[in-house]
C-alpha positions as a Markdown table, in Angstrom:
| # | Residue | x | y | z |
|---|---|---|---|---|
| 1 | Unk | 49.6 | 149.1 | 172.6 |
| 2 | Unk | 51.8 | 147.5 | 174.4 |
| 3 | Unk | 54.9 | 148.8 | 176.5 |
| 4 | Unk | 55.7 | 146.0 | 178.6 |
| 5 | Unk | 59.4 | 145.2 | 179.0 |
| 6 | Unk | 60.3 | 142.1 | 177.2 |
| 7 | Unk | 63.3 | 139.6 | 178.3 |
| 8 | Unk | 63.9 | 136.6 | 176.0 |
| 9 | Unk | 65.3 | 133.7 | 176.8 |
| 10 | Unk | 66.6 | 131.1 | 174.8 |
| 11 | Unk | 69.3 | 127.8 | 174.6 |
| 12 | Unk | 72.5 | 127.5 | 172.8 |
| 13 | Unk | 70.9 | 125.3 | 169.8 |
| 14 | Unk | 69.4 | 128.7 | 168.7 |
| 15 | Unk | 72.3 | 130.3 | 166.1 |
| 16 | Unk | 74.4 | 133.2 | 167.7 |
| 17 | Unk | 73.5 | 135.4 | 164.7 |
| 18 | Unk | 74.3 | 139.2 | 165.1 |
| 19 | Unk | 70.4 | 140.0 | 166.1 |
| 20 | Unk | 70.9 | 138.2 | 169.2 |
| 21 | Unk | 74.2 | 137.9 | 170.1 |
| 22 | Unk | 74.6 | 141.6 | 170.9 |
| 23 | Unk | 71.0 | 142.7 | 172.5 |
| 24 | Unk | 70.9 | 143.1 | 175.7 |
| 25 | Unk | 67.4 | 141.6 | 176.2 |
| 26 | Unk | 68.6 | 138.1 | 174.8 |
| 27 | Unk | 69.8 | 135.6 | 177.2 |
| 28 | Unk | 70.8 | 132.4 | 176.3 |
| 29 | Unk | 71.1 | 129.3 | 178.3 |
| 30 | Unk | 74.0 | 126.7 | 177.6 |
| 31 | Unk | 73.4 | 123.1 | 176.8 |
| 32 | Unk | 76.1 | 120.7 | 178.1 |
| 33 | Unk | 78.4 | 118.3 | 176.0 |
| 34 | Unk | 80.2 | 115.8 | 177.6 |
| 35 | Unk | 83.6 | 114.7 | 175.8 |
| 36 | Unk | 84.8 | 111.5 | 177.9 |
| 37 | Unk | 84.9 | 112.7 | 181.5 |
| 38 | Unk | 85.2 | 116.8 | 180.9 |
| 39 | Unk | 81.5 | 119.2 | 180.8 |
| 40 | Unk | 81.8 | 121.7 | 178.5 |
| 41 | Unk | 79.0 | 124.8 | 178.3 |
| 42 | Unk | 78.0 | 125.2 | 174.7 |
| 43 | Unk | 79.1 | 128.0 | 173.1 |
| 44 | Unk | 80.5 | 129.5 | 176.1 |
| 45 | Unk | 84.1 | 127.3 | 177.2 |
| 46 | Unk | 83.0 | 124.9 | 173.9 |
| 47 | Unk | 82.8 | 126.0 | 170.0 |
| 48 | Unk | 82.1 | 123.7 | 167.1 |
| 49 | Unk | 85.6 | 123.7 | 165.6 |
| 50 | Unk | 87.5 | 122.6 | 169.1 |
| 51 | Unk | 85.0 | 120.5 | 169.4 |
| 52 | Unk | 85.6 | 118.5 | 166.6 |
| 53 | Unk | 88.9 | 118.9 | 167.1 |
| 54 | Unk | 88.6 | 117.3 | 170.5 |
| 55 | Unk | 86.7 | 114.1 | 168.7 |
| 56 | Unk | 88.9 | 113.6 | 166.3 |
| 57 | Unk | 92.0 | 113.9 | 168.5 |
| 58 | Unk | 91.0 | 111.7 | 171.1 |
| 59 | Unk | 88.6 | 109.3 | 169.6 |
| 60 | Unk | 86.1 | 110.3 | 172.4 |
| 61 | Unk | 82.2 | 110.2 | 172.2 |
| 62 | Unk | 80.5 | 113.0 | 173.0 |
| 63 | Unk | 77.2 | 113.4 | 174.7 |
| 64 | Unk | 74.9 | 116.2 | 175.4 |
| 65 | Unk | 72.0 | 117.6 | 178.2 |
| 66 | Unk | 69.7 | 120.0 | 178.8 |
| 67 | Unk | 70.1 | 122.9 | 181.1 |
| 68 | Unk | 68.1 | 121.9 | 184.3 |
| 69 | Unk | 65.3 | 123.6 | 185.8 |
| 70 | Unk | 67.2 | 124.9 | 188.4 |
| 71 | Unk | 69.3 | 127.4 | 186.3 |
| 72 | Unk | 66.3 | 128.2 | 184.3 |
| 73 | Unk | 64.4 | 129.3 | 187.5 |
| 74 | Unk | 67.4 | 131.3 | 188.9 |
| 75 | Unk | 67.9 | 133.0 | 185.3 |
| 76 | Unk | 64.1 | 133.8 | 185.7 |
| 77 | Unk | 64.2 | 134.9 | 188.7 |
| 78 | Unk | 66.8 | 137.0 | 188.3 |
| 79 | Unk | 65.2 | 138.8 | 184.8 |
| 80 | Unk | 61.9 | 139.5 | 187.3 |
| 81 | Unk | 64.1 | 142.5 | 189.1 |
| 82 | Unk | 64.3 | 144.6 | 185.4 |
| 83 | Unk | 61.5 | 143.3 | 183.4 |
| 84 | Unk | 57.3 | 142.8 | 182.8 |
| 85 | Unk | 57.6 | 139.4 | 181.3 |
| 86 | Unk | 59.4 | 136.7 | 179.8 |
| 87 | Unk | 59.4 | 134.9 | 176.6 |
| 88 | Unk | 61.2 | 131.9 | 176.5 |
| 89 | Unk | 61.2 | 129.9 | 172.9 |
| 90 | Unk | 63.4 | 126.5 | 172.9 |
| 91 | Unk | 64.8 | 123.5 | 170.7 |
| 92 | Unk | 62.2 | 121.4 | 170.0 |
| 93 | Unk | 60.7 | 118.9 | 172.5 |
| 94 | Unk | 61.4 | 116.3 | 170.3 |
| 95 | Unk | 65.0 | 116.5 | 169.8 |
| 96 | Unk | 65.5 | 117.8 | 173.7 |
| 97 | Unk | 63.5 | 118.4 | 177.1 |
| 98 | Unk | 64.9 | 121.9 | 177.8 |
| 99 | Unk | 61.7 | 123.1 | 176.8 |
| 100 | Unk | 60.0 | 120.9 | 179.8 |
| 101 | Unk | 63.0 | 122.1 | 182.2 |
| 102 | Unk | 62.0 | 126.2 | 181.5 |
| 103 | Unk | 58.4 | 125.3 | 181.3 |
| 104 | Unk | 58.9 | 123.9 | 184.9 |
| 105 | Unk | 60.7 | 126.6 | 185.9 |
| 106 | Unk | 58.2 | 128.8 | 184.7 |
| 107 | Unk | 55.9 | 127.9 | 187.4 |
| 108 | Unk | 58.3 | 128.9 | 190.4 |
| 109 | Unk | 58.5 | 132.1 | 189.5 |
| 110 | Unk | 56.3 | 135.3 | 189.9 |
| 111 | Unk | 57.0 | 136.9 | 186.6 |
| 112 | Unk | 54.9 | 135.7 | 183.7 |
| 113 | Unk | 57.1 | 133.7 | 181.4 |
| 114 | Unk | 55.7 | 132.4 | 178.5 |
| 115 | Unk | 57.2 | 129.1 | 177.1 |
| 116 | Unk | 57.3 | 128.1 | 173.7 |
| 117 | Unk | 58.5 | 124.9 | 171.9 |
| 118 | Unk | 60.2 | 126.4 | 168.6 |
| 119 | Unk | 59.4 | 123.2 | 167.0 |
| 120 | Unk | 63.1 | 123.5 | 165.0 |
| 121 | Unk | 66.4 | 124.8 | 166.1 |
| 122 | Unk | 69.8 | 126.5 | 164.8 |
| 123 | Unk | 68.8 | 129.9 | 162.8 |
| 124 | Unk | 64.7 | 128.9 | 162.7 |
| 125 | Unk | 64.8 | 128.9 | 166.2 |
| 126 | Unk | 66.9 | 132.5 | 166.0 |
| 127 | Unk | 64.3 | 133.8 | 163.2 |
| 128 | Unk | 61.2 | 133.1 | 165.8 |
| 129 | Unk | 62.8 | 135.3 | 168.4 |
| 130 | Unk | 63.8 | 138.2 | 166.4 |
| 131 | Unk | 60.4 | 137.9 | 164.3 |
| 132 | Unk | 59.2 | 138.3 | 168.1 |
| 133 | Unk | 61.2 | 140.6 | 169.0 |
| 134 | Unk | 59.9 | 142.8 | 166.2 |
| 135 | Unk | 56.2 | 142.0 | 167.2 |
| 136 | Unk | 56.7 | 143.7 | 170.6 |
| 137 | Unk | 58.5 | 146.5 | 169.1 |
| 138 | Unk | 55.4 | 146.8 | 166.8 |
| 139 | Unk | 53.1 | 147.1 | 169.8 |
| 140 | Unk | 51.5 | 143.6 | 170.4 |
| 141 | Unk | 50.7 | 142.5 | 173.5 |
| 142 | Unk | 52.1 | 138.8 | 175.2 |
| 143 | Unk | 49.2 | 136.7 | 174.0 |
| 144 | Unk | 49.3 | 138.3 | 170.4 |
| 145 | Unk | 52.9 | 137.8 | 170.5 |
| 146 | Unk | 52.8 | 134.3 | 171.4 |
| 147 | Unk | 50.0 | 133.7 | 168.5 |
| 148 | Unk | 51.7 | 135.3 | 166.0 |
| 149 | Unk | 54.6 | 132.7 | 166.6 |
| 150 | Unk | 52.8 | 129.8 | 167.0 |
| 151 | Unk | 51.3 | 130.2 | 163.8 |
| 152 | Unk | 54.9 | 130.7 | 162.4 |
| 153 | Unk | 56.6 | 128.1 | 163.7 |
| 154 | Unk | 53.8 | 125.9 | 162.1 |
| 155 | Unk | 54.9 | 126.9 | 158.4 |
| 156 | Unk | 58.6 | 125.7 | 158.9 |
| 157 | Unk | 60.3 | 123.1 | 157.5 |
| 158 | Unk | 63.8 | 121.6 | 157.2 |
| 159 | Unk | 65.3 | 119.2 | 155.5 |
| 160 | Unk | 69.1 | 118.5 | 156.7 |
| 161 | Unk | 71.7 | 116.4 | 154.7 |
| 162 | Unk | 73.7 | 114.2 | 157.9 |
| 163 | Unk | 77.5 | 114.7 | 157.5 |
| 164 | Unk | 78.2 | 111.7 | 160.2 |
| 165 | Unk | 76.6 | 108.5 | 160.7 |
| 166 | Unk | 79.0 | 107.7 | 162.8 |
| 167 | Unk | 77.9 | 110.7 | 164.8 |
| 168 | Unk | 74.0 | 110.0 | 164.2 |
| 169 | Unk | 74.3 | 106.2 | 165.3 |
| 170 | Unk | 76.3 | 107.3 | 168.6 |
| 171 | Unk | 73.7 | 110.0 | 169.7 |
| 172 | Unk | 71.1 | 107.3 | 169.4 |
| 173 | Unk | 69.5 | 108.7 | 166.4 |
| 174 | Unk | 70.1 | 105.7 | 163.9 |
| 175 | Unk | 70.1 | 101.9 | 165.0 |
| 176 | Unk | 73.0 | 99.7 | 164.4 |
| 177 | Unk | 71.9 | 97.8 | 161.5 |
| 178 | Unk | 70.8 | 101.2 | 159.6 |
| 179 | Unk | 74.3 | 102.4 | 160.5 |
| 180 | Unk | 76.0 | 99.6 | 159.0 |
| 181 | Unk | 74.0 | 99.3 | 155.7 |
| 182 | Unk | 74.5 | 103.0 | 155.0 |
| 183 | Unk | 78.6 | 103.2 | 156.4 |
| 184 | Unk | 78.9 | 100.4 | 153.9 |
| 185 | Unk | 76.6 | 102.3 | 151.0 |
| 186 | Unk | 78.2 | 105.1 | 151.4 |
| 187 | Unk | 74.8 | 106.3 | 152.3 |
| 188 | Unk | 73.4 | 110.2 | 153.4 |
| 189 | Unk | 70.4 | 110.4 | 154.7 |
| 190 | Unk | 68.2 | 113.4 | 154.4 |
| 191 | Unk | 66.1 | 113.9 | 157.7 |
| 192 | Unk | 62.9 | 116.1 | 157.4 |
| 193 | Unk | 62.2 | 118.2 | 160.6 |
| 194 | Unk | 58.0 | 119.3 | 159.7 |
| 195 | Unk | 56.1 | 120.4 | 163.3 |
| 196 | Unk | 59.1 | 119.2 | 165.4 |
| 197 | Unk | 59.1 | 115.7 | 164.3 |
| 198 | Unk | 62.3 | 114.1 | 162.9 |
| 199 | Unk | 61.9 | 111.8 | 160.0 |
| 200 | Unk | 63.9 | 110.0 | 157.3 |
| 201 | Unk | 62.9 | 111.8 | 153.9 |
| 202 | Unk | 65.0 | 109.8 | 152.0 |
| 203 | Unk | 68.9 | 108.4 | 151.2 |
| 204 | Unk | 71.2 | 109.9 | 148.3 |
| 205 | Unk | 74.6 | 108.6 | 147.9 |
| 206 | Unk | 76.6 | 112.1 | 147.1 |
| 207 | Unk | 76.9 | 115.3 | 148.4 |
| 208 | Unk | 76.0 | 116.7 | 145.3 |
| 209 | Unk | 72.7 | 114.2 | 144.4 |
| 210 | Unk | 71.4 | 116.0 | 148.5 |
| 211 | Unk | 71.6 | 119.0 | 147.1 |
| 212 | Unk | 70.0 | 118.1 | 144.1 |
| 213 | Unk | 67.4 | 117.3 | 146.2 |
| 214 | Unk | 67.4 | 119.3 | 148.6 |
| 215 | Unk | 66.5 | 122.3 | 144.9 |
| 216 | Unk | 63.6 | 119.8 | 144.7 |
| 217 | Unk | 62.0 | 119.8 | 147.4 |
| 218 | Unk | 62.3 | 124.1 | 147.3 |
| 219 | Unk | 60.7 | 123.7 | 143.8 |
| 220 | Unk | 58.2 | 121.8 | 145.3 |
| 221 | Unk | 57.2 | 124.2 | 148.2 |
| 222 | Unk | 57.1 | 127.0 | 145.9 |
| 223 | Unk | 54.2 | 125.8 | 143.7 |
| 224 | Unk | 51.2 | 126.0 | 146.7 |
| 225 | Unk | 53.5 | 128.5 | 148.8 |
| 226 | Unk | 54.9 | 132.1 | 149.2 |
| 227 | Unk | 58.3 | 131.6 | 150.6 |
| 228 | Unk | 60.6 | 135.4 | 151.1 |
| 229 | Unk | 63.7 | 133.7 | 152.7 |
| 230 | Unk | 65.3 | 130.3 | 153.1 |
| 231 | Unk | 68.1 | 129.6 | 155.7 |
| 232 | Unk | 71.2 | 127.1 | 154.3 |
| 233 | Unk | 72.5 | 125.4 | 157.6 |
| 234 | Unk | 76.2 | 123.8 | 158.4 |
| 235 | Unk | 78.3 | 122.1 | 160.5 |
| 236 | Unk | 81.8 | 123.6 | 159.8 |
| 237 | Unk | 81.4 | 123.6 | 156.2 |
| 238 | Unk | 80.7 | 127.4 | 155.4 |
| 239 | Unk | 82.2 | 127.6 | 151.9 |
| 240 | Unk | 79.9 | 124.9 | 151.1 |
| 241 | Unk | 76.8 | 126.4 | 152.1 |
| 242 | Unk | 78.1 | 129.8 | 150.8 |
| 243 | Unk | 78.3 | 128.1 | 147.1 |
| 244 | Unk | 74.7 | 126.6 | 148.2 |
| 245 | Unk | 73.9 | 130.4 | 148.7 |
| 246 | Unk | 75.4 | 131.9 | 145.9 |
| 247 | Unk | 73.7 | 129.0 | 143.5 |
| 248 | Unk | 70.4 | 129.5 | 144.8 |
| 249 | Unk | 69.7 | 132.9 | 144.8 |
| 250 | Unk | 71.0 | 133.1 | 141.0 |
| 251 | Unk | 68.0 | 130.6 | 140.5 |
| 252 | Unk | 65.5 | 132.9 | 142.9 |
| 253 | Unk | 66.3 | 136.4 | 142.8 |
| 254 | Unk | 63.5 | 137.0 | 144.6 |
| 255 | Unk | 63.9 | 135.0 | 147.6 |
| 256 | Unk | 66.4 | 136.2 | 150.1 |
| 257 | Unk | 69.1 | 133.1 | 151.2 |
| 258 | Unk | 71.8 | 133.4 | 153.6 |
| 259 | Unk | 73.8 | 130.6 | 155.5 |
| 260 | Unk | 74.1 | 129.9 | 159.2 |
| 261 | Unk | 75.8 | 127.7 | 161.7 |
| 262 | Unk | 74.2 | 124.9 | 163.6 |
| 263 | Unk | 76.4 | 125.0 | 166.6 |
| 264 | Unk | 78.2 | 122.1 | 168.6 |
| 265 | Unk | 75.3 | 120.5 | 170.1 |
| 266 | Unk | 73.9 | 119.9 | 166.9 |
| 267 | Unk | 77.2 | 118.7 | 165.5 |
| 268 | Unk | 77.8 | 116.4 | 168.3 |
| 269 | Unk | 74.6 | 114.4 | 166.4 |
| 270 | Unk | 74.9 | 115.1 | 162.9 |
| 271 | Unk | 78.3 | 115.5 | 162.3 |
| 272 | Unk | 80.8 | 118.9 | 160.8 |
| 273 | Unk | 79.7 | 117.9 | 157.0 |
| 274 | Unk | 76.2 | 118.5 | 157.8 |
| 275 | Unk | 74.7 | 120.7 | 155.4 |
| 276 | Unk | 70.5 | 121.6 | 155.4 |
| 277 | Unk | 67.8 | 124.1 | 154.1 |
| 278 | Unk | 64.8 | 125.4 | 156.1 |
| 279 | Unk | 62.5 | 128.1 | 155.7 |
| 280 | Unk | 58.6 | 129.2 | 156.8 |
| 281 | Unk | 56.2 | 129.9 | 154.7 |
| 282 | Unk | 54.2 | 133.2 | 154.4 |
């Protein structure tokens, strides 16, 4: 059994849920947006409401980084004084390098951090960390900690309806022809996020045809997989995912759904309308 003392260390794409906000051995790192020539830290000067506030009031684009190795180091340096070791689980490296920055970090330090790419972000990325959390509670050691959630974080999958393509095309995620055939289509694209990889699953032309889908493609999972609770994600349309909620679990009692925000950073790509569904299997 272990009783090592545990810090864990995380960015600001993870979801501030209760779990995390308000343990003491959670520490989350800000990403940066830029909105025209002002830095904002996420979630700690910069929320998702101003900052769509600030893009719609002054027509500026906004742009976002990584923390850089630098502050990761110092944070880890810092967390070597009080603790045994260090878990630090990230947005994945496809979407963002923060991983690579803490993983460089990592190896200017003493203390033994442990890095993990999360493969997935907003609440997955939260669910990973209290899920570890709750391994190391239970005893496990590091390296069975850090197996336990790799094999988790390789039975998640998302699927997320964009809100923006205005927003996608400016963070570089769509080109300008693909922008312009689906601004004039009226087109939403569904993205898949399956091991970290972002992908185009398909295009629906309503809010209500994605979600339509979106039932489909639980359905679908359902028939080869044990799934105990799925995560509804949003920009800053709660009621929305709340109706999403209260529709689903009247069609699966049995599976526990709940709905989360995906932060500023994400919205600075996909958009306030953004609305998604993720879960990991058993």
């Amino acid at each position: 059994m272990s009783d090592l003392k545990i810090a864990w260390v995380t960015d600001s794409t993870a979801c501030r849920s209760e779990g995390i906000r308000n343990n003491e051995d959670v520490y989350i790192v800000p990403m940066n947006i830029l909105i025209g020539n002002k830095e904002f830290k996420d979630g700690v000067d910069l929320f998702p409401e101003e900052m769509f506030r600030l893009l719609k009031g002054n027509g500026a684009d906004a742009k976002t980084s990584q923390p850089s190795i630098g502050i990761f180091q110092e944070l880890y340096t810092n967390l070597q004084e009080e603790y045994d070791h260090i878990f630090s689980i990230h947005v994945s490296l496809a979407f963002s390098g923060t991983f690579s920055s803490a993983q460089q970090a990592a190896q200017l330090v003493d203390i033994p951090v442990t890095v993990i790419d999360s493969k997935i972000l907003s609440y997955p990325l939260t669910k990973l960390i209290l899920d570890g959390m709750e391994a190391a509670e239970k005893g496990l050691d590091p390296a069975e900690i850090e197996k336990f959630l790799e094999a988790k974080l390789n039975t998640g999958k998302t699927f997320v309806m964009v809100g923006s393509l205005e927003q996608l095309h400016k963070s570089g995620r769509m080109n300008g022809l693909s922008f312009f055939l689906g601004s004039m289509l009226k087109i939403k694209p569904i993205l898949l996020i399956e091991d970290g990889k972002l992908q185009v699953e398909e295009k629906v032309r309503s809010i209500p045809k994605g979600y339509s889908r979106m039932r489909d493609y639980l359905d679908h999972a359902l028939q080869s997989k044990n799934i105990k609770e799925v995560y509804i994600l949003y920009g800053l349309n709660k009621e929305e995912a709340d109706a999403w909620v209260a529709d689903l679990s009247g069609k699966y009692p049995e599976i526990s759904f709940s709905s989360h925000e995906l932060g500023a950073v994400i919205g600075v790509h996909a958009g306030e309308n953004t609305l998604g569904i993720s879960w990991f299997a058993e």
